[in-house]
C-alpha positions in Angstrom: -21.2 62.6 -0.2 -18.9 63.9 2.7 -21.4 61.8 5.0 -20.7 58.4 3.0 -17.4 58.8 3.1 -16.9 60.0 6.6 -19.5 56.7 7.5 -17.0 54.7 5.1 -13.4 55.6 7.1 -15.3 55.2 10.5 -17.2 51.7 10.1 -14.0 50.5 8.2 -11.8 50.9 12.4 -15.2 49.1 13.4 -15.6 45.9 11.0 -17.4 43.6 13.0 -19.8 45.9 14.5 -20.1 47.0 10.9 -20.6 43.3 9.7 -22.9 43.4 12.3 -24.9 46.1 11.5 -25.1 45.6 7.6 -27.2 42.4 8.2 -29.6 44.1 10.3 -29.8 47.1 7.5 -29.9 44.4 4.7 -32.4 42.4 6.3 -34.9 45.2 7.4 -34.5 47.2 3.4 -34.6 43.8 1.9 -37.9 43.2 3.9 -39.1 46.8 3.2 -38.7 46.4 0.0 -40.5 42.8 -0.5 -43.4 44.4 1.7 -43.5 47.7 -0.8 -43.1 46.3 -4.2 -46.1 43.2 -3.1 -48.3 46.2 -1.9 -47.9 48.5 -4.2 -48.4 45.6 -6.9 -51.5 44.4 -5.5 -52.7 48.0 -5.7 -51.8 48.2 -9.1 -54.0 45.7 -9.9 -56.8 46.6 -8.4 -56.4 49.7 -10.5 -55.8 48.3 -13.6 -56.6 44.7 -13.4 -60.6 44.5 -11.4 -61.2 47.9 -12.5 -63.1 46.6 -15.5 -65.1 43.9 -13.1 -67.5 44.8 -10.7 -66.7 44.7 -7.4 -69.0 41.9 -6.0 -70.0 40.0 -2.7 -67.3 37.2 -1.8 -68.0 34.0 -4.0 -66.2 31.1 -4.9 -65.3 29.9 -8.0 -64.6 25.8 -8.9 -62.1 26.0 -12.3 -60.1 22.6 -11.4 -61.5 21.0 -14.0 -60.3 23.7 -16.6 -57.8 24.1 -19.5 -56.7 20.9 -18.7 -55.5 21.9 -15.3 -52.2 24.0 -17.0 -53.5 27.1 -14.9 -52.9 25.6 -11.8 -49.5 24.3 -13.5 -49.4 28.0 -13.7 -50.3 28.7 -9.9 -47.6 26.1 -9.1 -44.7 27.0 -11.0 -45.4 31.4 -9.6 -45.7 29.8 -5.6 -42.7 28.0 -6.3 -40.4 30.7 -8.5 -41.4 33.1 -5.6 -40.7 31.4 -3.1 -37.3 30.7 -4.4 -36.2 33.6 -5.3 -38.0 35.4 -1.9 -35.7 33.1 0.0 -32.4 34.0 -1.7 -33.0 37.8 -1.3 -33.8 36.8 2.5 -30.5 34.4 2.8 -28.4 37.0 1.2 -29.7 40.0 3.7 -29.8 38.0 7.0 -27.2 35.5 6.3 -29.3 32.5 7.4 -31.1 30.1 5.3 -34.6 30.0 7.1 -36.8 27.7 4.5 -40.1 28.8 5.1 -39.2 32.6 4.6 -39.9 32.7 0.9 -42.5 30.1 0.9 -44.5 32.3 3.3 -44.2 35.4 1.4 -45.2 33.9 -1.6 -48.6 31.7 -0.5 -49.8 35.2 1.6 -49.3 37.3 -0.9 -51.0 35.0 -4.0 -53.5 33.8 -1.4 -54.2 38.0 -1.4 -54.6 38.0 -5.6 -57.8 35.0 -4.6 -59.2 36.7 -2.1 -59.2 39.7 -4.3 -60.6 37.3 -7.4 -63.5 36.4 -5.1 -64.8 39.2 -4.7 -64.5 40.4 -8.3 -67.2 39.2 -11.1 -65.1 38.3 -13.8 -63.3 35.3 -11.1 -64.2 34.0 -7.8 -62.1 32.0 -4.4 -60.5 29.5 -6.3 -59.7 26.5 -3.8 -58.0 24.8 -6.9 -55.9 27.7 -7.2 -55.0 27.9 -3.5 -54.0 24.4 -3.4 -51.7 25.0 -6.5 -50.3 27.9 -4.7 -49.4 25.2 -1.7 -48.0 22.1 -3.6 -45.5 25.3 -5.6 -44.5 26.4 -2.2 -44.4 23.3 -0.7 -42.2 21.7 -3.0 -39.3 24.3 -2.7 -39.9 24.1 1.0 -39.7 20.3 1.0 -36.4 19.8 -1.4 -34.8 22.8 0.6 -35.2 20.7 3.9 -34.3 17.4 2.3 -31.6 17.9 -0.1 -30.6 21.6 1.0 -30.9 22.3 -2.6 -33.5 22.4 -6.1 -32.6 18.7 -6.7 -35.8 19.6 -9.0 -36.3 22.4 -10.8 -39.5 23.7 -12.1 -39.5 25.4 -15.4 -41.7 27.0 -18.0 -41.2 27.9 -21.9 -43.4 29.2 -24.2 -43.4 29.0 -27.9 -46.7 31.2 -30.2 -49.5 28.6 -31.1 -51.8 29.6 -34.0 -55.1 29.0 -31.9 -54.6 32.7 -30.6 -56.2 34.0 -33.8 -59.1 32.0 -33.4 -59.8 33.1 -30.2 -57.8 36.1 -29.1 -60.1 37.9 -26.8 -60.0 34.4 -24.9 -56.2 33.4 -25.8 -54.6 37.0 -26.3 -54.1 39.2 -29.3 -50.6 40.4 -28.7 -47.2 38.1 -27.8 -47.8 39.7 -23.9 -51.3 38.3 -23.7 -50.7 34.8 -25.3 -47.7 34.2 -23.0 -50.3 34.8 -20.0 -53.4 33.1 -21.8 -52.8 31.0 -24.7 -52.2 27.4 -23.1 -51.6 25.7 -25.8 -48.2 27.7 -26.5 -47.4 26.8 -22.6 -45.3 24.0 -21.1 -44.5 23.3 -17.8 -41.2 21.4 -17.1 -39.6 19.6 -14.2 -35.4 19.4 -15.2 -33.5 17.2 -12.8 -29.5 17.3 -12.9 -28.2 13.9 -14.5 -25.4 14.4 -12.0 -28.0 13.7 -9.4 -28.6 10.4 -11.2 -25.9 9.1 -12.3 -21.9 9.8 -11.9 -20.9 11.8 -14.7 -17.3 14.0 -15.7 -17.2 17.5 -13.8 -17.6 19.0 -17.1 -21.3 17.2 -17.6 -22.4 18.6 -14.5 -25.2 20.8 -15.7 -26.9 18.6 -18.6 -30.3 17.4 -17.3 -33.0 15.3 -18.7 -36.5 17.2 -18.4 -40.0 16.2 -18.1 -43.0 18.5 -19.7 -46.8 19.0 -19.6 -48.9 20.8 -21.9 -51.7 21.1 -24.0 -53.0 21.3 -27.6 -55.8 22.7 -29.5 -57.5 23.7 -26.0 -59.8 26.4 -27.1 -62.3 26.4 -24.0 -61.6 26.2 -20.2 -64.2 23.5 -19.8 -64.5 21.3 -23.3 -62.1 19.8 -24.7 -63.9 19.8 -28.6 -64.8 23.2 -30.0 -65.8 23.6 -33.8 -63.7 21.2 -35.2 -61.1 20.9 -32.5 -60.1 18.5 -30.3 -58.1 19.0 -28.0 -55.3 16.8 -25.6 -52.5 16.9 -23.2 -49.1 16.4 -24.1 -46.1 15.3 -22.3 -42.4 15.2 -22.9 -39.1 13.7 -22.7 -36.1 16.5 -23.5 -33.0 17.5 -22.0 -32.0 20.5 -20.3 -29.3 22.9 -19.0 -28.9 23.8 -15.6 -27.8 27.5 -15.6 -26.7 27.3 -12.3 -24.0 24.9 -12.5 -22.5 25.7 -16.3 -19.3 27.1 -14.5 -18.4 25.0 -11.5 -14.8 27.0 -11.1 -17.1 30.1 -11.3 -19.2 30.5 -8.6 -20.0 34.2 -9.4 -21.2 33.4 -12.4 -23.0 30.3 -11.7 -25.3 33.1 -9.5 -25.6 35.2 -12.8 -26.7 32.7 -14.8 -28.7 31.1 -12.6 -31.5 34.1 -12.9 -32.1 32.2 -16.0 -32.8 29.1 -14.6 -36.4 29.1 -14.5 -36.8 29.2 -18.5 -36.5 25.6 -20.5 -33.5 25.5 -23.1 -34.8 24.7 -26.5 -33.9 20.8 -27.1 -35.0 18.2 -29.0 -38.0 16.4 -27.5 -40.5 13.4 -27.7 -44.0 13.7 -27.2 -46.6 11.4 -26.2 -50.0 12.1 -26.5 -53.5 10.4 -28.0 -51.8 7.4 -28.2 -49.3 8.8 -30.6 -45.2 9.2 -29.9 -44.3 12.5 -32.0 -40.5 13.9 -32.1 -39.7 17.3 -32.3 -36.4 18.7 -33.6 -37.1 21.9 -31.2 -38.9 21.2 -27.7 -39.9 24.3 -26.3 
């Protein structure tokens, strides 16, 4: 204690070598910590996660025709919501908005998770998933160094299907396994501001309008009909919130709530699908 306090009085007669200084501190523990938490996660799962598959030669593995493609929806939205996130901790801890920063983090690190599926014999080197990986990265990258902002925001929602039980070693058989596996219960959306639209009142700033892909009665990666079942893709017209702009006098809490801003507010919703236009009084 005597130390902090005694560093406290003397950086306080030395504030801009102290300014100084924090960035360089912030930016090396910030980096530490990002380098830490991805390795000691990776080695978690090779623990827990390939454990149960045997480790085997380096193969690869062509899924891109799969569940309907929502697992590279999947692959997308992680690259993106990494990099993201990975490049706010980065501007926060060197005060300089370097785009590729979290982007880069992101694609190494998941390209690290395929490499680690190919040689495992429940997966494989998915180049599907790789380029899945890119387009998420890519598109915060891109709207960052067009717009300086998430113009577009990619988010997910989830809400329990009742194919699980027909399938739950495929599809899960707890809530924490379903929200991983079960597709069908899965929906990927892209929310843009209607302020970036159309002129609205300051206090309509965060409503958006939000479009959604997903998929119903997929039991099988690789058919679509399985014992009765047929299944489709489903995509939707809803509205949104964006979290990030509910208080535009309150910028501190515009950062709080924007933590949230990955998740889909429930809303009502069309659906169009097989032909068919469905409305639901709760689009998740």
């Amino acid at each position: 204690m005597r130390f902090l306090i005694v560093g406290v009085i003397f950086f306080g007669f030395q504030s801009k070598g102290f300014a100084h200084d924090t960035l360089k501190i912030r930016k090396f523990s910030t980096h530490a910590a990002l380098i830490s938490s991805g390795g000691g996660s990776l080695i978690a799962l090779q623990s827990v996660w390939y454990k149960p598959y045997q480790t085997v030669g380096f193969h690869w593995f062509n899924d891109g025709s799969n569940w309907m493609q929502m697992d590279k929806f999947g692959h997308g939205f992680t690259a993106y919501s990494m990099s993201k996130s990975i490049n706010s901790a980065h501007r926060w801890a060197s005060g300089k908005q370097q785009v590729w920063v979290g982007p880069t983090y992101a694609f190494t690190y998941l390209l690290t998770l395929e490499i680690m599926d190919g040689y495992s014999s429940g997966w494989g080197f998915s180049i599907p998933d790789v380029l899945a990986n890119s387009l998420g990265a890519s598109f915060f990258m891109v709207q960052e160094a067009l717009w300086k902002r998430q113009v577009i925001q990619p988010k997910f929602s989830f809400c329990k299907s009742p194919y699980a039980a027909l399938r739950p070693n495929i599809l899960g058989s707890s809530f924490p396994q379903q929200l991983l596996k079960d597709y069908n219960g899965q929906t990927y959306w892209f929310s843009i501001p209607l302020r970036s639209l159309v002129k609205l009142p300051n206090y309509l700033d965060f409503v958006c309008v939000s479009l959604g892909y997903g998929c119903d009665a997929k039991l099988v990666g690789y058919q679509d009909a399985w014992q009765g079942f047929v299944a489709r893709r489903q995509y939707y017209f809803s509205l949104d919130i964006d979290c990030s702009n509910l208080f535009p006098k309150r910028p501190i809490l515009n950062k709080v709530f924007s933590s949230i801003n990955y998740l889909k507010f429930p809303f009502p919703s069309l659906e169009f699908s097989s032909n068919k236009t469905r409305f639901h009084w709760i689009g998740f």
